[in-house]
DOFI-949408 format. One record per residue (C-alpha): x, y, z. Coordinates in steps of 0.05 Angstrom, whole numbers, plus 5000, padded with zeros to 4 digits. Each point is the difference from the previous one (the first is absolute). Layout:
residues N
XYZ/...
This chain:
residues 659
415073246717/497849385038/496050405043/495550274943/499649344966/496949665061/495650634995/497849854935/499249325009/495250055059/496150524975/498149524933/499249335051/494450655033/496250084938/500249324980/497349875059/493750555000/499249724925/499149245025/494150365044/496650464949/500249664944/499650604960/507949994991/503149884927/506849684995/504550474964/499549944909/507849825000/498049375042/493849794959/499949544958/498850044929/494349414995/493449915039/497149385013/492449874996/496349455023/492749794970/495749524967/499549954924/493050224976/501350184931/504849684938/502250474939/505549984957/504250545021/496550115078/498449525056/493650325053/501049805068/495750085058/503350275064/498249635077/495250505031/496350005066/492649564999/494150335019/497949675064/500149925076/506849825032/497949525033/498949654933/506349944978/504649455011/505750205026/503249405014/500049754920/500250684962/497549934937/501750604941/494550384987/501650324925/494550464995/504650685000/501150524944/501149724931/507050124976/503549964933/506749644989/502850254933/504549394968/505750044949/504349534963/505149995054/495449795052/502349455039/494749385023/501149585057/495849575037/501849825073/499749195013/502149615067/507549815004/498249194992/506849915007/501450385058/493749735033/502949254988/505750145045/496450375053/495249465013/505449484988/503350435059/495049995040/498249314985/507449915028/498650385062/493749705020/502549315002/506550265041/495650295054/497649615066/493349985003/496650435054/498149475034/506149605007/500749275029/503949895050/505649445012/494649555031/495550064943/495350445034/497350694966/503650645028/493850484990/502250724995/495350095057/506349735039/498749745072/504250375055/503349685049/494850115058/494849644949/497150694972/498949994925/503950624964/496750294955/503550324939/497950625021/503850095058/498150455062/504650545013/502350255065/494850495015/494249464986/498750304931/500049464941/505749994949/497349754932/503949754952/498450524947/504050495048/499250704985/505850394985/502850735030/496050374937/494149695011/499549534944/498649235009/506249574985/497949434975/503549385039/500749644931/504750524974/506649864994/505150465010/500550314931/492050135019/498049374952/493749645017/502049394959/494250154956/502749944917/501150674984/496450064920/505750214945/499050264943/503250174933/499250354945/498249784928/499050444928/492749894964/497750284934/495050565007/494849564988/500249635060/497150665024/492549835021/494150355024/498849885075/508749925008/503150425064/506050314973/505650485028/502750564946/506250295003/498850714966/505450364980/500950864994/496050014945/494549575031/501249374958/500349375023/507349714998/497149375036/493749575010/500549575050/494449505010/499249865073/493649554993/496649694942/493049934990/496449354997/496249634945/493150495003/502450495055/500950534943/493149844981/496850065072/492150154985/499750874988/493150235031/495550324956/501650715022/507149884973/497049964933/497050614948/494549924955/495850424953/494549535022/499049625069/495049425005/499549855079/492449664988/496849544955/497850324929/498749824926/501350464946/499249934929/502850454945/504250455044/506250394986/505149945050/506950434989/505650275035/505850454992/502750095070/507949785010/500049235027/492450045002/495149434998/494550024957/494849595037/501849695066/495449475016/501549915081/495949855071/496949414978/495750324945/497849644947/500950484938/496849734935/502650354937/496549854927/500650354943/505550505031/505550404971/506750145051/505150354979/505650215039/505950644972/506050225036/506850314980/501450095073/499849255031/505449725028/498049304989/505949515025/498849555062/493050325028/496849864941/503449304994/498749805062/494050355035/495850294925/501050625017/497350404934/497849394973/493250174956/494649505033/502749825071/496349535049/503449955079/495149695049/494149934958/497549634929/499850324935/497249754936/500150374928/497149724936/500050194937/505150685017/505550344968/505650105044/505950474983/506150335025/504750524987/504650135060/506049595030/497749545059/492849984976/498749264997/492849784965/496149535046/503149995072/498149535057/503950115067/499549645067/492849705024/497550184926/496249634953/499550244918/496849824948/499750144931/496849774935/500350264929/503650685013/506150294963/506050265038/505850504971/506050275041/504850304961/505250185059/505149755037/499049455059/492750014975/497049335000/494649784968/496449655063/503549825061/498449785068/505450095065/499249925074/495549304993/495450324955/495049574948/499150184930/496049634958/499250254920/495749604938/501350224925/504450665021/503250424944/506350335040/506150334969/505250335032/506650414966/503650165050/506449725033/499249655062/492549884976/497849214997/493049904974/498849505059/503850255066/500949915075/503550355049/502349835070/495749695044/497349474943/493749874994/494949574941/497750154933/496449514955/498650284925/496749654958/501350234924/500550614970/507050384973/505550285042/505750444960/505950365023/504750454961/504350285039/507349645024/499249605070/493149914992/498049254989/493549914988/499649675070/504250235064/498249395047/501850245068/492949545031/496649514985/496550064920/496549604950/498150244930/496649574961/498849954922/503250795000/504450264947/506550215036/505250484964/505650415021/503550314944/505950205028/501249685060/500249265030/492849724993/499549725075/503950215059/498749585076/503550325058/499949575065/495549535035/494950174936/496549584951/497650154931/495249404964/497850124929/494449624960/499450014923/503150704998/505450324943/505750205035/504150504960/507350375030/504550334966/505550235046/505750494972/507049825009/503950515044/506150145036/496449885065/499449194991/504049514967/494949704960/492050094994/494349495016/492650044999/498249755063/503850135063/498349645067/505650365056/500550365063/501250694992/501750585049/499449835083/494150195025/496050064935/496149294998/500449395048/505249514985/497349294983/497749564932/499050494947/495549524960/498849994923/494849574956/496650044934/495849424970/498250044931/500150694961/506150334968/506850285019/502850454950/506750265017/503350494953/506450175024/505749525046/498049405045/493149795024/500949805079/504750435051/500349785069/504750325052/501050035079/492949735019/497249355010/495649844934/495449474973/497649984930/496549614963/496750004930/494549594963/498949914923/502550784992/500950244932/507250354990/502150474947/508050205015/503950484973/505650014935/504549905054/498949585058/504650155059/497049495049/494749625018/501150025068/504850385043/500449815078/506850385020/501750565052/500950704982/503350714998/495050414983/500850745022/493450055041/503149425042/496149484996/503749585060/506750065009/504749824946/502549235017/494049755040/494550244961/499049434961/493149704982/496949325022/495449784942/494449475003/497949964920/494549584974/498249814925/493849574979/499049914927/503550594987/505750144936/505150395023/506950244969/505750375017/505349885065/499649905067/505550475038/501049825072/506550225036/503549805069/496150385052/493149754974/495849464998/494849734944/495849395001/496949924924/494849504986/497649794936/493149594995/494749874955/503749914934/503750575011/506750264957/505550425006/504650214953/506650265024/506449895052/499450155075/506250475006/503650095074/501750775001/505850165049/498950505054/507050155031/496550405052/495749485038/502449785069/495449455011/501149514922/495149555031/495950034929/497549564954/495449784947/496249464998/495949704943/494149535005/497449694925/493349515001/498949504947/497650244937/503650695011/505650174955/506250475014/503950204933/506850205017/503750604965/506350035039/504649695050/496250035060/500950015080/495749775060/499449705066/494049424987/497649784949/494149555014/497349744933/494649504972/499150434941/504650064930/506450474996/503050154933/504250494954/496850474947/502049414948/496249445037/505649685030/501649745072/504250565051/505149645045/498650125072/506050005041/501050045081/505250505026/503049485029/501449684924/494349525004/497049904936/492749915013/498449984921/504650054946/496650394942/501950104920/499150694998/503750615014/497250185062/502249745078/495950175059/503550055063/496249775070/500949845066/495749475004/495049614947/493949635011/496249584934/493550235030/496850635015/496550195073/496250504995/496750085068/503250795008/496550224944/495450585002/491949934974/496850634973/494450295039/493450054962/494750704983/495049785047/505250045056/500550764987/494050244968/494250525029/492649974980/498450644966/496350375046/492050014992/499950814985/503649864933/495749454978/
């Protein structure tokens, strides 16, 4: 029995072994296993699929390639990852703990070990060149017997190099990189991502792992104009007046304006129809199907009609080293992620006295996508109906001037990252629905969003003059970003019921904004002459400077919300009052500073004590009301206060061919 077992044994080590040199052989379908992992680069965002881009070979010499510092190539076959409701997200992230005790090991081990060159008990250096006895220097590389030289990288009985610096585990000493494992939301899940899927027998994913993230603008790295389709391709300079342009091809561009042409457009109709268009992140972020679309070249329509019908087909699009401009043209999209105009990839928009209306969801009047870029408009109406469209999507740097501004069911403004949004004389009109998605609503949100969507940094808000009509929960929402606003002699209308006036707090939102605990918001916020009312919410892991100049007032408590979550409570609010500013309180309020030349009173007129933590009683009131500091100061400094920008900072000269 033994005999045949040993039989059977070598004969499987035998075809194992002509396997290993084939290649061709398959292991056995009771020893597969029941998942298969594939590796790529996301390409493509839907609801219910994720595109990826397999590594392939690049065209090219060999002797091109760098093989040294291998770099993926993900230009293989498109695949299709199918995901379900039991799909699991991770992301893989360095082991920072683990890393702190390897270097504090090594740290350890470096200052244990005697230098190389070592000094002696007389003070003088021992070079590891040591000196022999006969006066010879010997070298670290010894000679062997035979005359031949033995370096110290000796090489071992396989032929590999070992590596003197090993130790005898075969360490080098180097910090071997850890990493763990962490669960995301799906929507963490960006264009431009590398990702490993676990597929299971049915070819669903059961995992998504995300191996490497991509950067602020990597997702939105410039397409060439072959990646694009258009009914219409305008590669050299021309004018045209009262032409027809349409299209009906799926996630096809009308007119692509590319090459450094110059493509003048008066009088023109564009229409774009699709039922077939995907829409989603393409179109977002590259205006792929969007109706007019300049890359590489200038564009300018007058006096147009611009309309839509398909998802992803965007109005007016400017992408990358594109300029566009636009004057007294109406715009209609009526589909999903359809903007009304929007630049990405550092392109420049600039509109006068625009008519644009989009119905869509996902569909802001006024939008940018990654990659940023500048838009002045200078009056006109923008209009959205649909729900997460605001009438302006700030993901660059905008300014709209005398404009009227309305999103009727969504927030008015949103500001994602290192962003800023300046308004002149403009209405301003949101009207955001109240779901199961967020605990409250607000109509203009300054945040960071998703990684990898927009550059971290100041998202920046101002409006001077004009109106801010808010018809449904607070007015100002900021949340893990960096923010400075600021407003000047602004009209606002609020809603029957006001849920705050300002809320500066971290978050839990389901599209994981930060991570629950340290995603807290650090708020820079400016009034001059300005009449504001409602409360100011600020919790433990964020920070808010408020300034109130100019003759100022505020009606309402400043409220510390508690956030059980947040590891670092280094928070605080802060509140700076000039003379001839006036703060009306309407509850028991708490805050870190308050730094005040101005008045503070109750909602009858009468004095509020102000109390230290500590029991001080800095001023002992005969109303109702106590406000709790820190620390108080009888007079104001303002020097961290914010001044708004002015038009002529941001404003284009309309271009001679419109004149």
């Amino acid at each position: 029995m033994k005999k045949y077992a040993v039989v059977i044994l070598v004969s499987a080590l035998v075809i194992l072994a002509l396997a290993g040199c084939s290649g061709e052989f398959e292991i056995p379908f009771f020893r597969q296993s029941t998942e298969q992992t594939v590796t790529g680069q996301v390409c493509r965002v839907e609801d219910d699929l994720l595109f990826i881009r397999a590594e392939g070979e690049k065209d090219g010499p060999e002797e091109e390639k760098d093989e040294n510092t291998p770099v993926p190539e993900y230009i293989g076959e498109e695949l299709e990852i199918r995901l379900t409701k039991d799909t699991v997200f991770m992301i893989r992230r360095p082991d920072e703990e683990a890393e702190g005790k390897a270097e504090s090991a090594q740290d350890g081990s470096e200052r244990s070990e005697e230098d190389s060159n070592a000094v002696a008990d007389d003070g003088s250096e021992e070079d590891s060149n040591a000196v022999a006895d006969d006066g010879s220097e010997e070298d670290s590389n010894a000679v062997a017997d035979d005359g031949s030289e033995e370096d110290s990288n000796a090489v071992a009985d396989d032929g590999s190099e070992e590596d003197s610096s090993a130790d005898s585990d075969g360490n080098t000493g180097e910090i071997q990189e850890k990493f763990v494992e962490e669960e995301i939301p799906a929507s963490h899940i960006s264009e431009g991502d590398v990702i490993s899927a676990s597929l299971d027998k049915k070819g669903n994913a059961s995992k998504i792992l995300v191996i490497s993230q991509a950067g602020p603008g990597d997702a939105g790295k410039l397409r060439e104009a072959e990646d694009y389709d258009a009914a219409v391709e305008f590669a050299v300079d021309i004018e045209t007046d009262g032409e027809v342009f349409s299209s009906k091809g799926t996630d096809e561009n009308t007119v692509h304006v590319y090459g450094e042409a110059r493509a003048v457009l008066k009088n023109a109709e564009i229409t774009r129809t699709s039922r077939d268009s995907a829409g989603g992140s393409p179109s977002v972020s590259y205006g792929v199907g969007a109706a007019l679309l300049t890359t590489n070249g200038i564009s300018y329509i007058k006096d147009s009609t611009v309309r839509t019908d398909a998802s992803g087909a965007a109005g007016i699009f400017s992408y990358g080293n594109a300029h566009a401009y636009a004057m007294n043209t109406e715009v209609s999209t009526r589909q999903d992620t359809s903007s009304g105009i929007q630049t990405a990839g550092g392109g420049q928009l600039y509109a006068w006295n625009l008519n644009v209306e989009t119905f869509g969801t996902s569909s802001a009047a006024i939008s940018s996508g990654r990659g940023g870029g500048r838009m002045a408009v200078d009056g006109g109406a923008y209009i959205t109906g649909g729900a997460d469209s605001p009438a302006v999507s700030c993901g660059a740097d905008i300014a709209v001037r005398e404009a009227a501004l309305t999103a009727n069911a969504s927030e008015a403004v949103r500001v994602e990252g290192g962003n800023a949004l300046h308004l002149y004389e403009c209405g301003l009109t949101g009207n955001m629905g109240d779901d199961l998605y967020n605990d409250s609503a607000w109509n203009v949100l300054l945040y960071q969003g998703r990684p990898g969507d927009f550059e971290p940094g100041n998202s920046t808000f101002e409006m001077k003059g004009g109106r801010l009509t808010a018809n449904n929960g607070g007015i100002f929402y900021t949340t893990n970003t960096e923010s400075t606003i600021t407003l000047s002699n602004v009209e606002i209308v609020y809603p029957d019921v006001r849920d705050f006036f300002l809320k500066c707090t971290g978050n839990d939102h389901p599209d994981g904004w930060g991570k629950a605990g340290s995603n807290g918001a650090d708020c820079l916020f400016t009034a001059e002459g300005q009449d504001m009312e409602g409360d100011i919410v600020w919790d433990e892991i964020s920070q808010l400077d408020f300034y109130m100049t100019k003759n100022s007032t505020l009606k309402g408590a400043v409220l510390q919300e508690k956030n059980d979550g947040g590891k670092d409570r280094d928070g605080y609010c802060n509140l700076y009052i000039e003379e001839g500013c006036t703060w009306t309180v309407t509850g028991n309020s708490s805050l870190n500073r308050l730094s005040c030349s101005g008045r503070i009173e109750d909602d009858e007129g009468k004095t509020v004590t102000i109390r230290g933590k500590d029991g001080t009683v800095y001023v002992q009131g005969t109303g109702k009301y106590t406000i709790t500091v820190v620390s108080h100061e009888p007079a104001a400094n303002l020097s961290g206060a914010s001044e708004i920008s002015r038009w002529t900072d941001h404003q284009t000269e309309v271009p001679e061919i419109f004149l």
